[in-house]
MIDO-312009 format. One record per residue (C-alpha): y, x, z; residue number from 0; residue in one letter. Coordinates in nm, 3 decimals. Each point is the difference from the previous one (the first is absolute). Example, Ala and Ser with C-alpha at 12.3 -4.5 7.8 and 13.67 -1.06 7.14 Angstrom:
BEGIN
+---------+---------+---------+-----+--------+
!      c2 !      c1 !      c3 ! num ! residu !
+---------+---------+---------+-----+--------+
!  -0.450 !   1.230 !   0.780 !   0 !      A !
!   0.344 !   0.137 !  -0.066 !   1 !      S !
+---------+---------+---------+-----+--------+
END
This chain:
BEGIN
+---------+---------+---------+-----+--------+
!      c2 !      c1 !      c3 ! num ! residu !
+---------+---------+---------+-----+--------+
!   6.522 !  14.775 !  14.818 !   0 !      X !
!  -0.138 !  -0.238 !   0.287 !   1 !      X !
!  -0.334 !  -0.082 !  -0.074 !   2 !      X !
!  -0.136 !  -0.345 !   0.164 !   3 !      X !
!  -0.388 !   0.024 !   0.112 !   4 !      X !
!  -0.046 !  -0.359 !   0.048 !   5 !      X !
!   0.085 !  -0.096 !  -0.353 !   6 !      X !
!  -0.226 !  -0.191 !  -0.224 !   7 !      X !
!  -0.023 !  -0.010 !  -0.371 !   8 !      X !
!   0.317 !  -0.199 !  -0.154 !   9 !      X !
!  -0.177 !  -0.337 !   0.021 !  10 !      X !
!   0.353 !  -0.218 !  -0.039 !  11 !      X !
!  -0.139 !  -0.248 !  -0.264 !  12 !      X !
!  -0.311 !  -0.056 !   0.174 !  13 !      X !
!   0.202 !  -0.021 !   0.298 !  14 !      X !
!   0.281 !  -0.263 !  -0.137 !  15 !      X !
!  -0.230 !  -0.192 !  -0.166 !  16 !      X !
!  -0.195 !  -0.072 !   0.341 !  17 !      X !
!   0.375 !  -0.033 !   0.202 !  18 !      X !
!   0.082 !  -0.267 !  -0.276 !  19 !      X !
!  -0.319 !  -0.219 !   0.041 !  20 !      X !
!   0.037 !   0.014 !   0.364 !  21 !      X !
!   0.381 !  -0.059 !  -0.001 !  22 !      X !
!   0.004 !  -0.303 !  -0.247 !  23 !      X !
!  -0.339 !  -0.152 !   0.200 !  24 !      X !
!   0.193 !   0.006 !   0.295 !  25 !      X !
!   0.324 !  -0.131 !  -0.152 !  26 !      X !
!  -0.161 !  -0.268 !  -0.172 !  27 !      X !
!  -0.185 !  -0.117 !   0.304 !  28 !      X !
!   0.371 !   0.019 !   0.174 !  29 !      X !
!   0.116 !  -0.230 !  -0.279 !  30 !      X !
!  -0.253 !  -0.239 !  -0.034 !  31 !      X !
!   0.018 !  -0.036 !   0.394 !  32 !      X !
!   0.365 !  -0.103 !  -0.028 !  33 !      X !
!  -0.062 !  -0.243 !  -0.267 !  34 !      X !
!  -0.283 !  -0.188 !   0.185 !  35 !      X !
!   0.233 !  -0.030 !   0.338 !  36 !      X !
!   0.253 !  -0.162 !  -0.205 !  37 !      X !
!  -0.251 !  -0.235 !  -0.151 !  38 !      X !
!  -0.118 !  -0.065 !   0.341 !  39 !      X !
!   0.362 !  -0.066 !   0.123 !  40 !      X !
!   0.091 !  -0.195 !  -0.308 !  41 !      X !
!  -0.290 !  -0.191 !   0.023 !  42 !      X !
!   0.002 !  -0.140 !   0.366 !  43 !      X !
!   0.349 !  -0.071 !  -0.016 !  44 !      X !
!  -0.076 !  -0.221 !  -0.291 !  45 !      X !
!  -0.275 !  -0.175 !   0.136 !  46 !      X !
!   0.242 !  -0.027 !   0.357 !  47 !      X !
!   0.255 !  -0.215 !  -0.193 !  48 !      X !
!  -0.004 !  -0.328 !   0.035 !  49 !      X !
!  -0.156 !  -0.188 !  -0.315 !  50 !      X !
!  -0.146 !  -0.376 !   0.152 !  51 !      X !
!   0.191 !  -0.240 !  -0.199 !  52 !      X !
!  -0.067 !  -0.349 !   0.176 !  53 !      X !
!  -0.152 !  -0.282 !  -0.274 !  54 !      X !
!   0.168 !  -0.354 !   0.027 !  55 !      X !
!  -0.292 !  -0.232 !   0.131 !  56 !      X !
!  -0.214 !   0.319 !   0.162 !  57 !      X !
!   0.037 !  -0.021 !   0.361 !  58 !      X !
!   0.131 !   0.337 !   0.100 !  59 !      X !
!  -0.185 !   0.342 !   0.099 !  60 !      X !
!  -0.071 !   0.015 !   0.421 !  61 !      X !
!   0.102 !   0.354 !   0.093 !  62 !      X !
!  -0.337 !   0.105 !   0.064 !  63 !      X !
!  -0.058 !  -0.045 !  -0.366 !  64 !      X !
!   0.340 !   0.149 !  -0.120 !  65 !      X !
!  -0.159 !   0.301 !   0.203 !  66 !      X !
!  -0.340 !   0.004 !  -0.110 !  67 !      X !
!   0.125 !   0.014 !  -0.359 !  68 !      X !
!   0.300 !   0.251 !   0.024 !  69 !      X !
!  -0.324 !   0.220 !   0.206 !  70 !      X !
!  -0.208 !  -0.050 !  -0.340 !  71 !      X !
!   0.304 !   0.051 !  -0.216 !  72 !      X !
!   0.070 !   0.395 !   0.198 !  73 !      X !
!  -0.390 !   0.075 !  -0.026 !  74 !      X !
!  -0.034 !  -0.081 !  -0.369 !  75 !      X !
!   0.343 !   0.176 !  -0.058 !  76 !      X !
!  -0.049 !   0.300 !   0.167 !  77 !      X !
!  -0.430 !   0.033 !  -0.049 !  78 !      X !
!   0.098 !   0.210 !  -0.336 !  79 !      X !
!   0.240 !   0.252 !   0.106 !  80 !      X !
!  -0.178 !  -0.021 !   0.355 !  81 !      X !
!  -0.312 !   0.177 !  -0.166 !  82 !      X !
!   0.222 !   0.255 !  -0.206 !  83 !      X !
!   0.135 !   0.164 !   0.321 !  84 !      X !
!  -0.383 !  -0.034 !   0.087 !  85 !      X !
!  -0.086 !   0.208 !  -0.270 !  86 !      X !
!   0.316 !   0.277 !  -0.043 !  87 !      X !
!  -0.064 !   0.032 !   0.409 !  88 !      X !
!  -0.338 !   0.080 !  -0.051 !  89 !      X !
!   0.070 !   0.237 !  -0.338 !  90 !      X !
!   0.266 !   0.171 !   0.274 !  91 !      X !
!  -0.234 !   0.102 !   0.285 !  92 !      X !
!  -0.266 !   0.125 !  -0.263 !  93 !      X !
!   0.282 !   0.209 !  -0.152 !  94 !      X !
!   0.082 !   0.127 !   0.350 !  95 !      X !
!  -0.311 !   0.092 !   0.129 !  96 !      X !
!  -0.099 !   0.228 !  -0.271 !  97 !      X !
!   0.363 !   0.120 !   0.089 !  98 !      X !
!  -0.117 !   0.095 !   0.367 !  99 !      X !
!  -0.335 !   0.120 !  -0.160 ! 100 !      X !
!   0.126 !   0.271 !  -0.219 ! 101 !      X !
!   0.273 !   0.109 !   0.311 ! 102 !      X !
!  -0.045 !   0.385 !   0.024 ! 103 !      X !
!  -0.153 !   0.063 !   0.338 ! 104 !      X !
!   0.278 !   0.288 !  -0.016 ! 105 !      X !
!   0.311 !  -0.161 !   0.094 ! 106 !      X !
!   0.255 !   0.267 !  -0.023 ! 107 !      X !
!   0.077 !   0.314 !  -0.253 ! 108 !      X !
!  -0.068 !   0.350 !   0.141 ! 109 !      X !
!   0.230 !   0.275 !   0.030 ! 110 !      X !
!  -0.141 !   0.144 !  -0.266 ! 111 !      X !
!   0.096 !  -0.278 !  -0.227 ! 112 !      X !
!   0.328 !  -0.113 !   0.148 ! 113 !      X !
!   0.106 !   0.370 !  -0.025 ! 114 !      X !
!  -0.138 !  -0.007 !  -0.409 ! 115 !      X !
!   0.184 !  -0.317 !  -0.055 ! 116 !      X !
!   0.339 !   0.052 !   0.125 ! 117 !      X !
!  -0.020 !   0.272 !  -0.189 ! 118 !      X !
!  -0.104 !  -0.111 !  -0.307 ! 119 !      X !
!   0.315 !  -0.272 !   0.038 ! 120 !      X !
!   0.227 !   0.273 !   0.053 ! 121 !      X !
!   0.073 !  -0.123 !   0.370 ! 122 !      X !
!   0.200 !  -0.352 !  -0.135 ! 123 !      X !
!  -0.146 !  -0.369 !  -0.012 ! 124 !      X !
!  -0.208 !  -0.021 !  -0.328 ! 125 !      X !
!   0.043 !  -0.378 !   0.043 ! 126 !      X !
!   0.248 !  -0.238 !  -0.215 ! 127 !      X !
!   0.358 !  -0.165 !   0.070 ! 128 !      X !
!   0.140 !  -0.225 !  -0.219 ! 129 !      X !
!  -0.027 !   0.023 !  -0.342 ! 130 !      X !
!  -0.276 !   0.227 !   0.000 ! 131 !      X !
!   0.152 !   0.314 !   0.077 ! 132 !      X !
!  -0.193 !   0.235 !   0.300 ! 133 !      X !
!   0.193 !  -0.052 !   0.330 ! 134 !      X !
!   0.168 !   0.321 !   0.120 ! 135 !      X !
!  -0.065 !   0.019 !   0.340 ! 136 !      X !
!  -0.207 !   0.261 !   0.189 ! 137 !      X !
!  -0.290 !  -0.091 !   0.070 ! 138 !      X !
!  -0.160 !  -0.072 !   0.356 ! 139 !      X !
!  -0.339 !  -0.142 !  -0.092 ! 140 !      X !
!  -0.345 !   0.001 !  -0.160 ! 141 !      X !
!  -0.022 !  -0.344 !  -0.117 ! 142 !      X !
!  -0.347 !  -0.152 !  -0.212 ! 143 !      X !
!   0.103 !  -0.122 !  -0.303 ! 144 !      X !
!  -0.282 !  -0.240 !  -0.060 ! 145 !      X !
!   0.044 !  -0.110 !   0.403 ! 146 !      X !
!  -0.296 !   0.101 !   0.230 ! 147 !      X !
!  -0.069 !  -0.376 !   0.094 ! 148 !      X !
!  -0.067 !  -0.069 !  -0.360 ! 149 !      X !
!  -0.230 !   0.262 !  -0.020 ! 150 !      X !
!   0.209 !   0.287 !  -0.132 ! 151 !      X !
!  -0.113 !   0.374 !   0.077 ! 152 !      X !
!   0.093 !   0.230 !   0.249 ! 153 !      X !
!   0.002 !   0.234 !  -0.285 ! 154 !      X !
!   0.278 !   0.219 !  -0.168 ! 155 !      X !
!   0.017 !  -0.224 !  -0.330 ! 156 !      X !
!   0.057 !  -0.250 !   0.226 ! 157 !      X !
!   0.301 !   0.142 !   0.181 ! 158 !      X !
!   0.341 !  -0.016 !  -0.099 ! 159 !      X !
!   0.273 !   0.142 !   0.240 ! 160 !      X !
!   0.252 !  -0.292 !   0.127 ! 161 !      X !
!   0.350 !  -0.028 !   0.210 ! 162 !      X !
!  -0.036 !  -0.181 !   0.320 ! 163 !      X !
!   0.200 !  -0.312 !  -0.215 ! 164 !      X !
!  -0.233 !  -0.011 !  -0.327 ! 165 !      X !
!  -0.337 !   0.035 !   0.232 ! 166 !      X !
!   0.172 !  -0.332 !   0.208 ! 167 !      X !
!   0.083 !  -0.209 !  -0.300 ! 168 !      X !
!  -0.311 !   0.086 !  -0.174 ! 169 !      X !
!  -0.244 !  -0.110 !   0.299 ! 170 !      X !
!  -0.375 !  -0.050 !  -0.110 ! 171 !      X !
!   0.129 !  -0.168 !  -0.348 ! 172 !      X !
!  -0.231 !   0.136 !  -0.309 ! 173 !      X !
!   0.281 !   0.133 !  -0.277 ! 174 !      X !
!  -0.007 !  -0.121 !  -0.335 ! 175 !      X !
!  -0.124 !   0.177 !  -0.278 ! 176 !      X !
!   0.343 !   0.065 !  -0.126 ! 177 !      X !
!   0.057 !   0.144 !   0.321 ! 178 !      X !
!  -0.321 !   0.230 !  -0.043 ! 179 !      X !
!   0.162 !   0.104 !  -0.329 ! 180 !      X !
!   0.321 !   0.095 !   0.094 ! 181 !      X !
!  -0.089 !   0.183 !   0.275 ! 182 !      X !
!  -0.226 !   0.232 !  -0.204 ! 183 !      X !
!   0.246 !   0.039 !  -0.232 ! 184 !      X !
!   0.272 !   0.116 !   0.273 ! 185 !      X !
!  -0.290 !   0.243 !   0.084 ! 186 !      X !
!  -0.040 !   0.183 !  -0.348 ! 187 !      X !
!   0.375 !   0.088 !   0.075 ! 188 !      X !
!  -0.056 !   0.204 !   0.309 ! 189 !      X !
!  -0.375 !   0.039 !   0.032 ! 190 !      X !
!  -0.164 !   0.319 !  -0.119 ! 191 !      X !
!  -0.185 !  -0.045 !  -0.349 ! 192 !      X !
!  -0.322 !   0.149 !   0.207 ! 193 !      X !
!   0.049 !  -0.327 !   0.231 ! 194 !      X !
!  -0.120 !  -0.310 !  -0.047 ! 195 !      X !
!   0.254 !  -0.325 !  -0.010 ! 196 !      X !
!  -0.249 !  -0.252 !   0.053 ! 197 !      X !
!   0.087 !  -0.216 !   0.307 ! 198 !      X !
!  -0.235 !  -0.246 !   0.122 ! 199 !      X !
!  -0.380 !  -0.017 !   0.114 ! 200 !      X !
!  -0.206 !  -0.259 !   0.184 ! 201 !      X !
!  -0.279 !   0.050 !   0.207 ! 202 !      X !
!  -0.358 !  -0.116 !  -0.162 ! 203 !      X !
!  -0.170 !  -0.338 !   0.079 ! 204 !      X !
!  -0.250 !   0.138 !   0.269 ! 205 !      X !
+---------+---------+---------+-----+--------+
END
């Protein structure tokens, strides 16, 4: 029986619950950023179009006044969704500096816990292809499952063992909490019933 010194208590709820609010937050802000560019687009092409209609008995607009007016008409269009991006930029860079606050000064697993990972994974990817289903290639590296420059651990509940391809696509993006689930689900399959299958675990607000 392999037994795993750096493994905590089974903390998965706790742990999901906390990968969901940060997941969603981040999505949503993702979301609402989209929407507000597209207002902004939608909205200075629509006060760019032409819309002076020239009144019979007016004498007509100079240019200097046909500019001065379509200036007005793009500041009063675009003063709305202008101070959204304002505000979702600002709610951004507060989200990622308490990202680079809770960075573990410890940037890379030990031996020790590489060695303990692989194998706890058996020496294959513990990461998902399509469909769900664990990938079955070797694998090559220690990879943080909540990603270091959000402020995941350097810890064992934080590593999962990856392929070369997996650790690639999955870069620094935070997995879903469906993603979370599956995984330790895959894990009560080969995993020791001594072992912990909790993956996950952010460093603390300092």
């Amino acid at each position: 029986m392999t037994i795993l010194t750096d493994a905590p208590n089974d903390m998965g709820d706790d742990s999901m619950v906390e990968l969901g609010r940060i997941y969603w937050t981040r999505q949503g802000l993702r979301l609402a950023y989209s929407a507000v560019m597209v207002w902004l687009a939608l909205s200075l092409v629509t006060a760019l179009m032409p819309q002076a209609i020239h009144i019979p008995g007016t004498s007509p607009s100079t240019p200097g006044e046909v500019l001065r007016g379509l200036a007005d008409g793009v500041v009063a269009a675009v003063t709305l969704p202008g101070l959204a991006v304002v505000v979702l930029g600002i709610l951004a860079a507060v989200v990622n500096s308490r990202d680079v606050r809770r960075r573990d000064p410890v940037r890379r697993f030990t031996r020790q816990q590489r060695r303990e990972g692989m194998v706890r994974a058996g020496g294959g990817c513990e990461l998902e292809v399509g469909f769900g289903r664990r990938c079955g290639r070797p694998a090559e590296h220690g990879d943080h499952f909540y990603p270091w420059s959000k402020g995941g651990s350097s810890s064992l509940q934080n590593f999962v063992a990856a392929c070369a391809r997996c650790n690639r696509t999955k870069r620094a993006r935070i997995p879903s909490p469906g993603q979370q689930q599956r995984l330790e689900r895959r894990r009560r399959e080969y995993v020791t019933s001594a072992t912990s299958v909790s993956v996950g675990e952010r460093q603390p607000l300092p």
